[in-house]
ZADRENRO-296398 format. One record per residue (C-alpha): x, y, z. Coordinates in steps of 0.2 Angstrom, whole numbers, padded with zeros to 4 digits, always signed. Each point is the difference from the previous one (the first is absolute). Example, Ala and Ser with C-alpha at 12.3 -4.5 7.8 and 13.67 -1.06 7.14 Angstrom:
2
+0062-0022+0039/+0006+0017-0003/
//
This chain:
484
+0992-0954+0124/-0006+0017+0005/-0004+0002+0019/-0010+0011+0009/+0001+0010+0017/-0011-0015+0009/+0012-0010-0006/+0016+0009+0006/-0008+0002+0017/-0005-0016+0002/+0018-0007-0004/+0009+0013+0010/-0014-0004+0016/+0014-0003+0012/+0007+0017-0002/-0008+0014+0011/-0010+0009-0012/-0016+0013-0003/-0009-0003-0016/-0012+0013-0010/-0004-0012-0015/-0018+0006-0009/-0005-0006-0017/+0015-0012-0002/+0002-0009-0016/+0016-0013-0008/+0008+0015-0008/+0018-0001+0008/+0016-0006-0011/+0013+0007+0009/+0011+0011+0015/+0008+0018-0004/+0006+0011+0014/-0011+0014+0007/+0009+0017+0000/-0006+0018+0005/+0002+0006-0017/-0008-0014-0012/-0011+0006-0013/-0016-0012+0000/+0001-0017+0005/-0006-0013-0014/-0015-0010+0004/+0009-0016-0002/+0013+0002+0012/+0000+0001+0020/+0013+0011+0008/+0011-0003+0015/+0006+0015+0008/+0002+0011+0018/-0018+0003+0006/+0005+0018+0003/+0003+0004-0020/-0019-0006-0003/-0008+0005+0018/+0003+0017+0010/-0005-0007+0017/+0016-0003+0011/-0007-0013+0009/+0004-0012-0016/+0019+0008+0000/+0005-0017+0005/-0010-0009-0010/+0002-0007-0020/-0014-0001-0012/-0006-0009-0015/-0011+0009-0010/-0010-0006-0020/-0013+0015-0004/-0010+0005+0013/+0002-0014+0011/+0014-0001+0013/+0010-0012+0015/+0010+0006+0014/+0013-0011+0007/+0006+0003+0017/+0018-0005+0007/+0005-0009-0017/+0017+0001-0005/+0000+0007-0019/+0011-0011-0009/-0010-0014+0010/-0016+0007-0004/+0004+0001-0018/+0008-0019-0001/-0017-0003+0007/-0010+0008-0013/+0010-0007-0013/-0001-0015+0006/-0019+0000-0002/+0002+0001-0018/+0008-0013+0000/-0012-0011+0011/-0015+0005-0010/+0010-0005-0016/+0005-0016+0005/-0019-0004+0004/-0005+0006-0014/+0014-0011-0009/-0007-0014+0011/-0018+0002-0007/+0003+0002-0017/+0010-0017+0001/-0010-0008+0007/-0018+0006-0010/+0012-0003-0015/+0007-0018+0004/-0021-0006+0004/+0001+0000+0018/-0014-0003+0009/-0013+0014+0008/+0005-0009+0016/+0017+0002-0002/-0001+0020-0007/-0012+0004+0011/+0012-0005+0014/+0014+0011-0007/-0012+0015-0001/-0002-0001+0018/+0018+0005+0004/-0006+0019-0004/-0018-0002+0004/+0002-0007+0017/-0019-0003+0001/-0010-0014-0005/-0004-0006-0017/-0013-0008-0009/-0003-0005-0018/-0019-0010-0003/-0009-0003-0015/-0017+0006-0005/-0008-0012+0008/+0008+0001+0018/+0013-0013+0000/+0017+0007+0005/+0014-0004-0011/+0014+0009+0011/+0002+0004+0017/+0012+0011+0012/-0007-0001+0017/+0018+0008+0008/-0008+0013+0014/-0017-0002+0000/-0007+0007+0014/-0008-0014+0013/-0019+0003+0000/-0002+0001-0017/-0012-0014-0003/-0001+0002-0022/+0017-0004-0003/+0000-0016+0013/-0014-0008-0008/+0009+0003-0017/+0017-0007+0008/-0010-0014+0003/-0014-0004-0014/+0009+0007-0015/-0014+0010-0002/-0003+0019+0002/-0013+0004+0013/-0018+0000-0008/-0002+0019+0008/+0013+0005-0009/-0008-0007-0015/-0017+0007+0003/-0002+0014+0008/+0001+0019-0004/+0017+0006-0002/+0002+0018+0005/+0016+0013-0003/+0010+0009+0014/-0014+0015-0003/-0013-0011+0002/-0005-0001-0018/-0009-0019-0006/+0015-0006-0013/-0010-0010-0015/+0016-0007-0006/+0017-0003-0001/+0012+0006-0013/+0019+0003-0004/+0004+0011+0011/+0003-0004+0018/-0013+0005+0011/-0004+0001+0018/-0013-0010+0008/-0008+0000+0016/+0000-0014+0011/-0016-0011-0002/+0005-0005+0018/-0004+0015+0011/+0016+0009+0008/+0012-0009-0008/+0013+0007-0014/-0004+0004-0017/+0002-0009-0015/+0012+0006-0016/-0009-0011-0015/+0000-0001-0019/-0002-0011-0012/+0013-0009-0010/-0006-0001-0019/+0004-0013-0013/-0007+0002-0018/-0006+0017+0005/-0010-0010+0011/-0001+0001+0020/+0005-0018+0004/+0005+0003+0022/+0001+0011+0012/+0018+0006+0010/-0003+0008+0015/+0012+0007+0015/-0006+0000+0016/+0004+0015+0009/+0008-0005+0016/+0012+0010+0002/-0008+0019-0004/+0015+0009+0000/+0002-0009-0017/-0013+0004-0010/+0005+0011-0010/+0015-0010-0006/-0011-0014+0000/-0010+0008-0016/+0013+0008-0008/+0005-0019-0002/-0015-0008-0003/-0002+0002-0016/+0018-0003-0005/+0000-0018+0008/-0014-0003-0008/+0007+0000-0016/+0013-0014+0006/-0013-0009+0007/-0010-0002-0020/+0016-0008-0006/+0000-0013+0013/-0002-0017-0002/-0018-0003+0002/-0003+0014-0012/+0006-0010-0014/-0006-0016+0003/-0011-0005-0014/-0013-0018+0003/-0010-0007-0012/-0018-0004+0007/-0018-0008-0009/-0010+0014-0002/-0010+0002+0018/-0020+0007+0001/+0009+0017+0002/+0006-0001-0018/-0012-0009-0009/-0014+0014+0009/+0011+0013-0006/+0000-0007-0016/-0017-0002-0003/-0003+0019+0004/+0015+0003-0014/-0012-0007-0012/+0018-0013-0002/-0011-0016-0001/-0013-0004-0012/-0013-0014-0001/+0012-0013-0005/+0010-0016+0008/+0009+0010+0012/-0013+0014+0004/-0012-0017+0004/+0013-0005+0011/+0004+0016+0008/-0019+0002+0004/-0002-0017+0005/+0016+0001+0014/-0009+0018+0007/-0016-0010+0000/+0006-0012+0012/+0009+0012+0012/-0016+0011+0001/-0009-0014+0006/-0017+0001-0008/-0012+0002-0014/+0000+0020+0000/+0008+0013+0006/+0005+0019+0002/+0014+0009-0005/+0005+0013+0017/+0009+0015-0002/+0006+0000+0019/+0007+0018+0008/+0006+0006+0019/-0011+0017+0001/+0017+0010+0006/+0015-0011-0007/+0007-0004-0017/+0017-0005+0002/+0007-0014-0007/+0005-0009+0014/-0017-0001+0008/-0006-0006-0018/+0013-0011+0000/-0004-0008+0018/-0020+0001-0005/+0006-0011-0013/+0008-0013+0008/-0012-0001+0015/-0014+0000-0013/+0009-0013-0010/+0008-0013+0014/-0013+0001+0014/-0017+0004-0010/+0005-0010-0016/-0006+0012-0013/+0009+0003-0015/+0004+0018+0000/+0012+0013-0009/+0006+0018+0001/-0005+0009-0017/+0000+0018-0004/+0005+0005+0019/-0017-0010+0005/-0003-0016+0008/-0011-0012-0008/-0006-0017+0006/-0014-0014-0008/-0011+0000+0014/-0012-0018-0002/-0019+0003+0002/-0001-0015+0013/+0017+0008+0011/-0007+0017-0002/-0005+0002+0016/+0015-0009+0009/+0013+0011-0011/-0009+0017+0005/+0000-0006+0018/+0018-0003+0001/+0003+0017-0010/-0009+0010+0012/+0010-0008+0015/+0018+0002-0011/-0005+0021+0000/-0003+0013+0012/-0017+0005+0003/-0007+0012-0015/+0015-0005-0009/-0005-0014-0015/-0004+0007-0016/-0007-0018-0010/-0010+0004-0018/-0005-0014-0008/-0003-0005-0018/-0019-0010-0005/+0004-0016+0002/+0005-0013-0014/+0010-0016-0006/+0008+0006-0014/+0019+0004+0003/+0001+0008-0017/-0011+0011+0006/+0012+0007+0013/+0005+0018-0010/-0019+0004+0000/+0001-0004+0017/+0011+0010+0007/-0005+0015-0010/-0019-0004+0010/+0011+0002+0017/+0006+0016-0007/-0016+0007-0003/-0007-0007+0016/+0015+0011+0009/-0008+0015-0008/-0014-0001+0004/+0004-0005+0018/+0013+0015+0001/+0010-0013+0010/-0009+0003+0016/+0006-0016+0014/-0012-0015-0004/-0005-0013-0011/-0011+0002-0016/-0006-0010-0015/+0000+0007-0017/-0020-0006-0003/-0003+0013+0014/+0005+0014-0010/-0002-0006-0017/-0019+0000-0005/-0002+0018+0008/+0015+0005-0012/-0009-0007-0014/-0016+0007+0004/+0009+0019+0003/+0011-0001-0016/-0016-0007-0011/-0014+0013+0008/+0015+0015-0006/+0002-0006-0017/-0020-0002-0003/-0001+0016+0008/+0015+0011-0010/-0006-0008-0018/-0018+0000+0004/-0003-0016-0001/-0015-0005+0010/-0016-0008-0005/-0009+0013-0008/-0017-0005+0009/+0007+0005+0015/+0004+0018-0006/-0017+0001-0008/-0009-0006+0017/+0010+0012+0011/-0008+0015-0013/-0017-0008+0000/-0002+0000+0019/+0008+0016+0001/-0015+0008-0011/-0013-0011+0006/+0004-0003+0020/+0002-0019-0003/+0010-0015+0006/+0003-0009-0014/+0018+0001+0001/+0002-0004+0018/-0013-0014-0004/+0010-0010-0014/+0016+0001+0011/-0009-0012+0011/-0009-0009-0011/+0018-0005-0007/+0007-0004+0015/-0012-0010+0005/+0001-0011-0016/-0016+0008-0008/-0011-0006+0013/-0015+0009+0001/-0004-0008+0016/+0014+0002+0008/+0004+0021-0007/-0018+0003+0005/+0005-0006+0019/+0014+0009+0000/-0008+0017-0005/-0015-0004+0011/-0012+0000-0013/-0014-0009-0012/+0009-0013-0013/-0014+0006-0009/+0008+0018+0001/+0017-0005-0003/-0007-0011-0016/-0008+0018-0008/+0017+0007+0005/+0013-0013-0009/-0015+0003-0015/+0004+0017-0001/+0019+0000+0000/-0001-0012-0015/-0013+0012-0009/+0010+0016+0005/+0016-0009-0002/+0001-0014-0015/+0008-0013+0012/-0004-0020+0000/+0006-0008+0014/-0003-0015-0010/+0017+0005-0010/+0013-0007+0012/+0015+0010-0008/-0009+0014+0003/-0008-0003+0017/+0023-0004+0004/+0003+0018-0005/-0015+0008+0009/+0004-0010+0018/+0018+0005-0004/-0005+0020-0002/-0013-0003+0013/+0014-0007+0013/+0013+0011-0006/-0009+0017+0002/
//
């Protein structure tokens, strides 16, 4: 395997040594001789030599040095031919690991058992979780006392629910929304304790858990991520990765078929419907696009999910990087409750769909949650898509009347009328219209005589050529009216 200078260093550790290493990478495949006269040095090699041929200063006369591009260590009182038994030596260490691994990823070990042989060069601890915060794997060699996460994951099985659920943030500072291929470091959800190196290890394209180095020991971090990502790769051919169980479809799947348009109004869409209907618990319901405000990762989805679906009982399911739930009308109140415990304050993002009993229904649904999302622009709280829904209507209705022109004539002609002649007509048949053609009732509202409000409605008919006897027509002059 190639090697890097982090590598060589951390190998050769018990030799005196100063290191310059800056943007190391695994780049190294072998040892050639450094000579005062040497053209360029290839970038795949390191270079053993005097540390006089590459350094002026004579206070390293004495002194050997191992270079690979711009990066550099110094070894003090070393004997050469030692020295260089000791650098080819680590070739051979990092092979036989490497031979190690591959056999053992090859042959279907466990994560257990690869994660243990990975930490004979990370020398920090390991862990490997699923999604929803159960650890699979676990190295706990040198973890440092105090830290409190890592005993209550020795002893529940379980990832702490911090870890799980709140903000992650990078070395710099910067919130980190998600995981990826890459390794990446991760500060410490408990204050002052060492970062985390984490990614996610894929299956199916698919991020399926999460393998993260504790970084105990600091002066190993940057071998620690250079490696990273290569264990990883053993680690997707282990055995749990291949394992393959047969289950009855769960509320998950049936809910995410339902939204696939993959059941249809026959014996086994009945059936399907009928098994959601019992674990909603109740006559009608909502479907809930749940979101954290400031995280989307999968594994807090992932843990959302399993708390929503083992402690609240709600069938629930992660579609299109969302979580939805079926919220019952008659545990509304309790689900909403125990969400807005579960999330920080001004964190719980809920929209919810008009209620219904029809599972088949669902697709239509979810695209209401999405259109109550929009018009929410996913600011923290909890909104029904009623709220928002006439208002819509009302706006997109009035713009179409009003682009094609579409109103009630009358109401044109009256504006005209009591622009010419001083009147009120216009103003006076709105409420006359919104007070269901009462004449009683229009003449209180505008403060005068129902005998004066009788001449008026007289006149808009005369001026106008409208009956309000005509109930098609009085529909489409409420609507103008109301619109506009």
């Amino acid at each position: 395997m190639k090697l890097s200078m982090s590598m060589i260093q951390w190998y050769l550790r018990d030799y005196s040594q100063i290191a310059h290493i800056q943007n190391d990478t695994l780049s190294i495949r072998g040892l050639r001789f450094l000579s005062g006269n040497m053209p360029e040095m290839l970038p795949d090699f390191m270079y053993l030599g005097e540390a006089s041929d590459y350094i002026s200063d004579q206070q390293y006369d004495q002194a050997y040095i191992v270079v690979h591009r711009k990066n550099h260590i110094l070894f003090f009182h070393a004997d050469f031919e030692d020295l260089l038994n000791g650098l080819l030596s680590a070739f051979d260490f990092f092979g036989a690991w490497e031979h190690k691994m591959f056999h053992a990823s090859n042959s279907g070990f466990s994560l257990q058992k690869i994660l243990d042989l990975s930490c004979e060069i990370l020398c920090n601890p390991v862990t490997v979780m699923d999604l929803e915060g159960n650890i699979a794997a676990l190295n706990s060699s040198d973890v440092p006392e105090d830290d409190l996460y890592w005993k209550y994951k020795q002893a529940e099985g379980r990832e702490h629910p911090a870890v799980l659920s709140e903000q992650w943030f990078a070395a710099d500072g910067t919130p980190i929304r998600e995981l990826s291929h890459s390794p990446q470091l991760i500060q410490n959800v408990q204050q002052n304790q060492a970062p985390l190196i984490m990614m996610y290890l894929f299956q199916d394209e698919e991020p399926v858990a999460v393998f993260y180095i504790l970084v105990a020991n600091r002066k190993l971090l940057t071998m620690n991520m250079q490696l990273a990502g290569e264990i990883s790769k053993y680690l997707t051919f282990s055995e749990e990765f291949f394992k393959r169980n047969v289950q009855l479809r769960s509320a998950e799947t049936l809910m995410r078929d339902f939204l696939d348009h993959q059941l249809e109004s026959d014996g086994e869409g009945n059936s399907a419907a009928e098994k959601l209907q019992k674990s909603v618990g109740g006559e009608q319901w909502r479907l809930a696009l749940l979101r954290h405000a400031h995280r989307k990762d999968r594994i807090y989805m992932k843990s959302t999910l399993r708390i929503l679906k083992n402690t609240v009982k709600v069938p629930c399911v992660l579609y299109q990087d969302d979580i939805l739930l079926l919220i019952s009308e008659l545990r509304q109140a309790e689900i909403l409750n125990f969400l807005a415990r579960q999330m920080p304050s001004g964190s719980l993002f809920l929209a919810l769909s008009m209620p219904t009993t029809d599972f088949f229904s669902l697709p239509l649904r979810y695209k209401q949650t999405l259109f109550t999302v929009e018009q929410t622009a996913e600011k923290p709280g909890v909104y029904k898509c009623e709220t928002f829904a006439f208002p819509y209507i009302k706006e997109q209705v009035s713009q179409i009347l009003s682009a094609a022109k579409l109103q009630h004539p009358a109401l044109t002609i009256l504006e005209e009328y009591d622009r010419m002649n001083h009147t009120t007509l216009r103003e006076s048949l709105s409420v006359f219209l919104r007070k269901q053609c009462s004449i009683l009732e229009t003449a209180k509202e505008m403060g005068v005589h129902r005998n004066t409000i009788k001449y008026r409605i007289f006149r808009i008919q005369e001026i106008t050529g409208i009956s309000f006897e005509d109930d098609q027509e009085l529909r489409y002059l409420c609507l103008s009216d109301w619109l506009l």
